[in-house]
N, C-alpha and C positions, 0 to 999 in steps of 0.2 A: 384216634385210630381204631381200625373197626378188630375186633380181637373175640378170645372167648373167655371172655370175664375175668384176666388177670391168672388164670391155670398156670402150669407151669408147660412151656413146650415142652415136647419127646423127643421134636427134631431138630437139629441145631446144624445148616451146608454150613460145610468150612472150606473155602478156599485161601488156596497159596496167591501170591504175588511176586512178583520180582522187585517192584518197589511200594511194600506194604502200605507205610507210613503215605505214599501218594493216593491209593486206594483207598484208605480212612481219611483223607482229605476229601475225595469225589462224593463216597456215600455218605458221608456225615453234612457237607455243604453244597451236594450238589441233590441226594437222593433222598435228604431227610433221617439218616439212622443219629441215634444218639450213640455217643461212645461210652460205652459201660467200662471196660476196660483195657487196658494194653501192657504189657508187658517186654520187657526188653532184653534182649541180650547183651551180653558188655560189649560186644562192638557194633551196638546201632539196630543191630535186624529185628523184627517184631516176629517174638515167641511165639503169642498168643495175643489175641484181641478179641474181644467180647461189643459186638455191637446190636443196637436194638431199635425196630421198628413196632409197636404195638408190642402184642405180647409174646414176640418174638424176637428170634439173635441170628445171628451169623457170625461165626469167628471166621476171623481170618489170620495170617502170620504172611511171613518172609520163604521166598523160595531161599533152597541155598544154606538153610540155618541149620542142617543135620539134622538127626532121628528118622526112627521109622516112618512118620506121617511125611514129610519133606517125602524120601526116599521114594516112597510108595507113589507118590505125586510126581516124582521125577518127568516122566513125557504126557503125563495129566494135559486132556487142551482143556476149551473154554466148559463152563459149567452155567448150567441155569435154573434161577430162583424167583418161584412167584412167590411177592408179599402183597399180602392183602393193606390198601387203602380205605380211607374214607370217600377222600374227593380226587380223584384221578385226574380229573382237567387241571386244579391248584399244582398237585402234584407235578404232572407234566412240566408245566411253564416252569415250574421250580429248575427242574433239570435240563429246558431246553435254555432258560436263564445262565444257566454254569457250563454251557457248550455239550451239553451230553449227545454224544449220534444216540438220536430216535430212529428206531428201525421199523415201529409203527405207532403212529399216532393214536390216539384215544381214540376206541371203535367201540362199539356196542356188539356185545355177541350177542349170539344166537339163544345159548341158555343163560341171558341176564346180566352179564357181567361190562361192565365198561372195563375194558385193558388199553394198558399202550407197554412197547417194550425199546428197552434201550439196550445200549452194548458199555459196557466199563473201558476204564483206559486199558485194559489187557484182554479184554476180548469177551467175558462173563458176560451173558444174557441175563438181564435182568428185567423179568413181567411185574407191572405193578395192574393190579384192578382190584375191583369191590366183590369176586365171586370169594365168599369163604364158606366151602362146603362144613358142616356140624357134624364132627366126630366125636364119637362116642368114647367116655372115658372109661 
């Protein structure tokens, strides 16, 4: 995965779900993240989850499971996240293999980038392509 040498990220989107645990089923077998972590509440709902594509994560949790972050997310719509890829066409098939709506297919931009962008089972925008701009640490 194309990354910036194992650094640590800064940014970390975290989004909610209504059914967490299905949502780490999509990105994990449908979009390629590995599961780094999850954590549970005693009746089932996910706390916290820690998932990772390159040298990057996304946590995600449970709507509905209390605290400020839920709350604050409460009428929250969809949210959208580019990760940077290697190979965007493997990629793609990967997710059009597990029924992902593709909202566009791998296209070559303008400033270099091959993108394609999908939609999650709750609505999140998800861009994958190879532009990863070098940010200064």
């Amino acid at each position: 995965m194309a990354g910036t040498g194992g650094a640590r990220p800064s940014i970390y989107p975290s989004l909610l779900y209504t059914d967490a645990k299905a949502a780490i089923r999509q990105l994990t077998e449908a979009l390629g993240f590995t599961e780094l972590s999850v954590y549970e509440t005693e009746d089932g709902k996910v706390m916290h989850a820690e998932l990772v594509q390159g040298n990057g994560a996304v946590m995600i949790g449970s709507k509905g499971r209390g605290g400020r972050f839920d709350a604050a997310l409460k009428d929250g719509g969809p949210a959208g996240v580019y990760v940077v890829v290697d190979d965007v066409d493997a990629h793609h098939q990967r997710a059009v293999e597990h029924g992902v709506e593709i909202l566009m297919p791998p296209t070559d931009q303008d400033y270099g980038s091959r993108d394609y962008m999908a939609r999650d089972a709750e609505g999140n925008i998800w861009s994958f392509g190879t532009y990863a701009p070098e940010v200064g640490v």
